[in-house]
C-alpha positions in Angstrom: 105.5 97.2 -54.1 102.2 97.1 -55.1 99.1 98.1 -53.2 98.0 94.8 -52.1 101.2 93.6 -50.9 101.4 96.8 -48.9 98.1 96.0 -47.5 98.9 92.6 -46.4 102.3 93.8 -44.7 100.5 96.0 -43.0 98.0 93.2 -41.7 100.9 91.5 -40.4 102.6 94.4 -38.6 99.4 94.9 -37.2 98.7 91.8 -35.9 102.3 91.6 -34.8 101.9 94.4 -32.6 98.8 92.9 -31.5 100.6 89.8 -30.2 103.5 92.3 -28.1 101.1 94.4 -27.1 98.9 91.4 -25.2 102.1 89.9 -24.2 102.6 93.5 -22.4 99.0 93.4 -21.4 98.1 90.0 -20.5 101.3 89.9 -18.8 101.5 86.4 -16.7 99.1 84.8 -19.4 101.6 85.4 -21.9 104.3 84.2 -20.1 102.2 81.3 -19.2 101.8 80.1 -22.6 105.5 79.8 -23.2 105.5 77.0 -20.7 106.0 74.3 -23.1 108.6 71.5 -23.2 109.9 67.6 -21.7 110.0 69.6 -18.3 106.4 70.5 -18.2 104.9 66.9 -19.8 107.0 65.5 -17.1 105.8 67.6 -14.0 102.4 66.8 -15.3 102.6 63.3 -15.4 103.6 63.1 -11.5 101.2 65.3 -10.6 98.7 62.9 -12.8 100.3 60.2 -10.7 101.0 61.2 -7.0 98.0 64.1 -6.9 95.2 62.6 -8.8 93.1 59.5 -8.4 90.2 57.6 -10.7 86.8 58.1 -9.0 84.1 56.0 -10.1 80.3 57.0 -9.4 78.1 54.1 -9.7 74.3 55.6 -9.7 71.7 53.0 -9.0 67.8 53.7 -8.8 65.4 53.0 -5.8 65.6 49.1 -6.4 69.6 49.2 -6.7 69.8 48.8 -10.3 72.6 50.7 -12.3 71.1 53.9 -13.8 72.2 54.6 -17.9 72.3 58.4 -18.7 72.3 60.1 -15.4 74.1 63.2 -15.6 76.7 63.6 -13.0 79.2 66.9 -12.2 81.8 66.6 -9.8 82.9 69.7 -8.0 86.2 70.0 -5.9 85.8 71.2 -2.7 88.9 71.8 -0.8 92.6 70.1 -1.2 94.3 67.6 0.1 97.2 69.2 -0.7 98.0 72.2 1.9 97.6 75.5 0.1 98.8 78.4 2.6 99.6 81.9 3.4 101.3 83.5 6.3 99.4 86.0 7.8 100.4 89.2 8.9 102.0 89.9 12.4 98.6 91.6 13.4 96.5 89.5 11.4 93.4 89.8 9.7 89.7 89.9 9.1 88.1 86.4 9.2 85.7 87.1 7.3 88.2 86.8 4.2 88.8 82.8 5.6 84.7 82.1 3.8 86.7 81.1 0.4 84.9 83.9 -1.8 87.8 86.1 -1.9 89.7 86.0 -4.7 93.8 84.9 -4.2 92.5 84.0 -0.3 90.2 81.4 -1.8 92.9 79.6 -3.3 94.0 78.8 0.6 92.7 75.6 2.9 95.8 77.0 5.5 97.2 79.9 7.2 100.8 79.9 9.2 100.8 82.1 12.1 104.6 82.3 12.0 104.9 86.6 12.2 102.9 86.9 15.2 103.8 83.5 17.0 107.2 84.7 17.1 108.7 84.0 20.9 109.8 87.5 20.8 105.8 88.6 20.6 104.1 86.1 22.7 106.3 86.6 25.7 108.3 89.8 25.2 108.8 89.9 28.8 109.1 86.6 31.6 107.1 87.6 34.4 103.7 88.7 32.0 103.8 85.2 30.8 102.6 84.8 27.1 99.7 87.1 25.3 98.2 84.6 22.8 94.5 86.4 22.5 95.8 87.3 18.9 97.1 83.4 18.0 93.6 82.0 19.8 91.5 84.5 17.5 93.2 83.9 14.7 92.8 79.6 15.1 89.4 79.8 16.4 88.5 82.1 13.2 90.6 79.9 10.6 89.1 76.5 12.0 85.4 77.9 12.0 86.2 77.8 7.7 87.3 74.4 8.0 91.0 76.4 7.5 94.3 74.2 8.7 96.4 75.9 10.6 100.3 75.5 11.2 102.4 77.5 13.9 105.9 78.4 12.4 108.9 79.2 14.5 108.9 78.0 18.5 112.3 77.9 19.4 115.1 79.8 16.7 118.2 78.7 16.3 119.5 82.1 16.7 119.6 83.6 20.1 119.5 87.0 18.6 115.4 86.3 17.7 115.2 85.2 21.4 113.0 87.6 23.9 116.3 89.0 26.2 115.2 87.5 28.8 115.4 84.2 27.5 118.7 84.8 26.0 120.4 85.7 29.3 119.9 82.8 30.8 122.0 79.2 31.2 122.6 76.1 32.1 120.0 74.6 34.0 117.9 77.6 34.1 118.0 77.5 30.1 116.9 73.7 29.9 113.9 74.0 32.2 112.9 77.4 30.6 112.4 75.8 26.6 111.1 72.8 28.0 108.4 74.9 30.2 107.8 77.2 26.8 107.4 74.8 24.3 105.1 72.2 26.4 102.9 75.3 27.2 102.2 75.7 23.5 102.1 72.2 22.6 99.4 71.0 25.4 97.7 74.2 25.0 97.5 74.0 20.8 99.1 70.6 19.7 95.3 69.4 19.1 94.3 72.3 17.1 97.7 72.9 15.0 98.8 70.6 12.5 102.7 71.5 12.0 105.4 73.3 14.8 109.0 74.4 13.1 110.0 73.2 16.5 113.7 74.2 15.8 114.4 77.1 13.1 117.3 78.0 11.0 119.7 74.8 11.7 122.3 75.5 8.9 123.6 79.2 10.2 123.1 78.7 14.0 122.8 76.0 16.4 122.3 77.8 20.2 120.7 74.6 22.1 123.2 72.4 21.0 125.7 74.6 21.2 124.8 75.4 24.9 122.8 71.8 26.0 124.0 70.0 23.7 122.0 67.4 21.2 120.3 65.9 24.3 118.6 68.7 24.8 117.6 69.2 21.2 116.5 65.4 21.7 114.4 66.1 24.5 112.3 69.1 23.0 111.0 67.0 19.9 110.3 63.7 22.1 108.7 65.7 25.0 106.9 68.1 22.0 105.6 64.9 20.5 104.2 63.3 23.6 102.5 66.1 23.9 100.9 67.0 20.6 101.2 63.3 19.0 98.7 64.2 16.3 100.9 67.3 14.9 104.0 67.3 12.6 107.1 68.6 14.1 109.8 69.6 12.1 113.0 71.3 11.8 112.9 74.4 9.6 115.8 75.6 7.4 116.3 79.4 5.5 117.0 79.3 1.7 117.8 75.7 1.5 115.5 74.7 -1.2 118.4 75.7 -4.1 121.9 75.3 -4.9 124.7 73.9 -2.3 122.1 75.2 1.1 120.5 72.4 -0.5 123.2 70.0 0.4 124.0 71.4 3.3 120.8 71.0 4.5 120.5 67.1 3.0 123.8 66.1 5.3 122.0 67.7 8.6 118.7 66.2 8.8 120.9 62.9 7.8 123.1 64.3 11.3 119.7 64.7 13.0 118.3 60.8 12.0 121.6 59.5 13.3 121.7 61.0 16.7 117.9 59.7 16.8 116.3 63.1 16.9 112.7 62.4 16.3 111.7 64.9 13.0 108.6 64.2 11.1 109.4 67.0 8.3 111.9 69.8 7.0 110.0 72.7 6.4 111.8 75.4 4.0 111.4 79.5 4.0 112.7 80.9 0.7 112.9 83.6 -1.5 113.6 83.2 -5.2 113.7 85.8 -7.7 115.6 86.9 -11.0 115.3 85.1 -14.4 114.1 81.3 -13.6 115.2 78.4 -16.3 112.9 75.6 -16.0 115.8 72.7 -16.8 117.9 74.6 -14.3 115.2 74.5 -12.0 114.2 71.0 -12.7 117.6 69.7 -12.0 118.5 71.7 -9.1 115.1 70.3 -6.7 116.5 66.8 -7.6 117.0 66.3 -4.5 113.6 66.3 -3.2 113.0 62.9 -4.8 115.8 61.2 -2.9 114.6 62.4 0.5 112.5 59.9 2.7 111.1 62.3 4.7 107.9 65.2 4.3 108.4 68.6 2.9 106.7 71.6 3.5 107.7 75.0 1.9 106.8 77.1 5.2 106.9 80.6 3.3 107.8 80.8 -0.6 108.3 84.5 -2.0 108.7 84.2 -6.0 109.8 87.6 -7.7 111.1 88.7 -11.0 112.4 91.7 -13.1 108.6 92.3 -13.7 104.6 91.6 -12.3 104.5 89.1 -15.2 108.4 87.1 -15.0 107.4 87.1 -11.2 104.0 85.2 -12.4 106.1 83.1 -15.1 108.7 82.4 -12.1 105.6 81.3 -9.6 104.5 78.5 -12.5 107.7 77.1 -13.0 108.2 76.7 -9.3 104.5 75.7 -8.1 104.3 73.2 -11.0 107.8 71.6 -10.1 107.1 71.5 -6.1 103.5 69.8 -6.8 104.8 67.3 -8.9 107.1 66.0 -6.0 105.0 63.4 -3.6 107.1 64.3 -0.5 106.0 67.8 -0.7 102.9 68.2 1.3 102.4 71.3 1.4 103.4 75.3 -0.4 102.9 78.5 2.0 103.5 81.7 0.5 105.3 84.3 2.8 102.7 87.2 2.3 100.5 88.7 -0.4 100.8 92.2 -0.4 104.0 94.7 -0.6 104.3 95.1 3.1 104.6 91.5 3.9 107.6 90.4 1.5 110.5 91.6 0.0 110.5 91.6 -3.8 107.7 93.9 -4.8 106.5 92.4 -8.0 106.1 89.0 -5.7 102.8 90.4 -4.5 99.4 89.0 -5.3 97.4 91.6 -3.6 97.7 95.1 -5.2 96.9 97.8 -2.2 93.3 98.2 -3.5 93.1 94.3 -2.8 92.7 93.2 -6.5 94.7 90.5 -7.6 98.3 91.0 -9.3 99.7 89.1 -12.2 101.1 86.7 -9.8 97.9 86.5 -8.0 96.3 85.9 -11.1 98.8 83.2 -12.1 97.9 81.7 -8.5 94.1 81.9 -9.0 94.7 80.2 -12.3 96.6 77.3 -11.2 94.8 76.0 -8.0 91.7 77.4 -8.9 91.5 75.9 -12.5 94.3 73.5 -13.4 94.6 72.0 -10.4 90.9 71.8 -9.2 88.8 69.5 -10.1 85.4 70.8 -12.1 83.9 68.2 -14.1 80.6 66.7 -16.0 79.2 64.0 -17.9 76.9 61.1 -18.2 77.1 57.8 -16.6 77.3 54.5 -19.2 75.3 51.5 -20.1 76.0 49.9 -16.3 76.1 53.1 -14.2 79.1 54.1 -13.8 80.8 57.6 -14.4 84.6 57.6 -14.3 86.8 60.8 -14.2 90.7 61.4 -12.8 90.2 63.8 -10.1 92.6 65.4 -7.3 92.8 64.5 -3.9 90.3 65.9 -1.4 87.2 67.1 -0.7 84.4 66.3 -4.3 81.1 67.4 -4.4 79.3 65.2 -6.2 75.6 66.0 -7.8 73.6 63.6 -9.6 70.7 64.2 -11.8 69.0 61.3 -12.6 66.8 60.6 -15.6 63.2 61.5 -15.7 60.0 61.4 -17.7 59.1 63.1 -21.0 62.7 65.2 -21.1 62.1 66.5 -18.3 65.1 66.2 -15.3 64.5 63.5 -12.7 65.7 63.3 -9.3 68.4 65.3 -7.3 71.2 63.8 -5.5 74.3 65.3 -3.8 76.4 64.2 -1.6 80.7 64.9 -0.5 83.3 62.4 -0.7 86.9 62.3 0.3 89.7 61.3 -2.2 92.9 60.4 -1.2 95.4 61.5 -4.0 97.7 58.4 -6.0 95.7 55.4 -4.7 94.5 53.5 -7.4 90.3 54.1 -7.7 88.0 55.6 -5.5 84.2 54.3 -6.0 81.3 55.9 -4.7 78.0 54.8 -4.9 75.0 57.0 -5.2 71.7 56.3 -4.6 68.0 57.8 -3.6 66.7 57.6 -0.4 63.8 55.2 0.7 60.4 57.4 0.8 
């Protein structure tokens, strides 16, 4: 071997271990970029399609003529698309609600599913409920503009009941749910957007079992005349994979037929191990036959490692976007404490993001925000593809000499998959 072929090997072993040694490093960014294939042009198309609309910014001058050349950035606000955590049992500081936290930024919701539990609002019956912690929590998460869901009211399973509650029958049962969950729907159905108004329907069934599907009939009509505005909807546990799946497809088609009023499923599950995007992909086939909402009420995505966990969140988030029934992705916690797989975190216990948090940051903060700039054409106009919600819009119009003209801002809403969106922009009379 001579000395310049030894050289160049050498190069190439370097740079070799280079490329495994960022893969090590860069973790989740390295798993990230071996997200390629049909699966992935797919999932982007839909989201292209169902989570995306055209807005057009027509700038005119003073006199309502079309402005040539002004420069126009569009800035995305918030989401249409509900982005949410559940909090903690004893919940947190406000303060991180402001958006400038990184991970909590990526959020527009919070569930208060731990410490809504029936178990911690009314431990015993005589004290009546303790909500100070729920009506903190909602007044802090609504002064950010925050949306705000409730979780669990009534489980399934007796054995998540307060004793009290489970010990009693008959009549005494009936009149007891209906006085518990009216109380929380007329005293937060106006400021909650979504109730799992029944929990965990495939492994136990107590109300019917003991009132019967009347009963069960009763608590989501009576819960909707009370709280019309918010979502009610029956939540399932692990159903979002596999033959739960089924199951799960055959109730809700039970609960249509006996004319029990649900607006949603909402869905708590863990996934974890080694995730294969076709296998994936094929198994939440389902999703696109359902004629009814979806909302993933606590999602907890591990792996063998911090970055197959952050590979694992991609390949789920980017497959549960893409679906136009699913309205909305809240993750069961962020730090060790709060779930069960450990490399599922996105909080480290300094605070500082994970790989998955990373992965998290990257995806609705960049790929799926909307951050854009350009120039309008010969008759005004300024076209991008942007997704649905909140756009800050800023306008610079042309001035004299090079120099920048006048400033104009203003917000606009964008509902996500209808066709285009135009927005005029104009100065003010002086």
């Amino acid at each position: 071997m001579d000395e310049r072929t030894r050289v160049m090997r050498m190069m190439m072993l370097g740079m070799l271990l280079c490329a495994v040694m960022g893969m090590v490093a860069g973790g989740e960014d390295a798993y990230g970029q071996m997200l390629r294939g049909q699966w992935v042009n797919e999932a982007d198309a839909k989201i292209r399609k169902h989570r995306m609309s055209e807005l057009r910014v027509l700038v005119l001058d003073g006199e309502g003529r079309p402005v040539k050349g002004a420069t126009v950035e569009v800035v995305q606000e918030k989401h249409s698309f509900d982005w949410g955590v559940v909090l903690p049992e004893q919940g947190v500081d406000g303060a991180v609600f402001d958006g400038s936290s990184l991970v909590w930024r990526c959020f527009n919701g919070v569930s208060l599913d731990r410490m809504a539990r029936w178990t911690k609002l009314q431990p015993e019956m005589r004290k009546g409920r303790d909500m100070r912690r729920v009506w903190e929590t909602v007044n802090a998460a609504q002064a950010w503009g925050m949306r705000v869901r409730w979780g669990n009211v009534v489980p399934t399973d007796m054995g998540f009941w307060p004793d009290w509650a489970a010990s009693l029958e008959g009549r005494q049962l009936a009149a007891m749910l209906e006085r518990y969950v009216r109380s929380n729907m007329l005293e937060y159905g106006e400021r909650v957007g979504q109730f799992d108004l029944y929990s965990g329907l495939l492994d136990h069934d107590v109300v019917g079992e003991r009132l019967g599907v009347g009963m069960l009939r009763q608590m989501y009509e009576q819960a909707k005349a009370d709280a019309p505005r918010a979502m009610m909807c029956v939540g399932f546990h692990d159903a979002l994979l596999g033959g739960r799946s089924r199951e799960m497809v055959r109730k809700v088609a039970e609960l249509r037929e006996k004319r029990i009023p649900v607006d949603a499923i909402a869905i708590d599950q863990e996934v974890g191990g080694s995730i294969t995007a076709g296998v994936m992909s094929r198994a939440l086939q389902w999703l696109a036959s359902m004629e009814m909402d979806v909302v993933i009420s606590g999602l907890e995505v591990g792996g063998s490692s911090e970055a197959a966990a952050a590979m694992n969140l991609e390949v789920i988030l980017k497959l549960l976007f893409a679906e136009p029934n699913v309205k909305g992705i809240y993750v069961r916690g962020l730090t060790q404490a709060e779930i069960n797989d450990p490399n599922a975190a996105m909080l480290d216990y300094k605070g500082r993001p994970t790989a998955t948090g990373r992965k998290l940051e990257q995806l609705i903060r960049d790929t799926w925000w909307t951050r854009v700039k350009g120039e309008t054409d010969e008759i005004g106009n300024y076209r991008v593809h942007v997704f649905g919600g909140s756009q800050r819009i800023s306008v610079v119009l042309p001035g004299e000499n090079g120099k920048p003209g006048e400033q104009l801002q203003m917000s606009v809403w964008v509902e996500p998959g209808e066709g285009e969106r135009l927005v005029m922009v104009e100065p003010h009379k002086r």
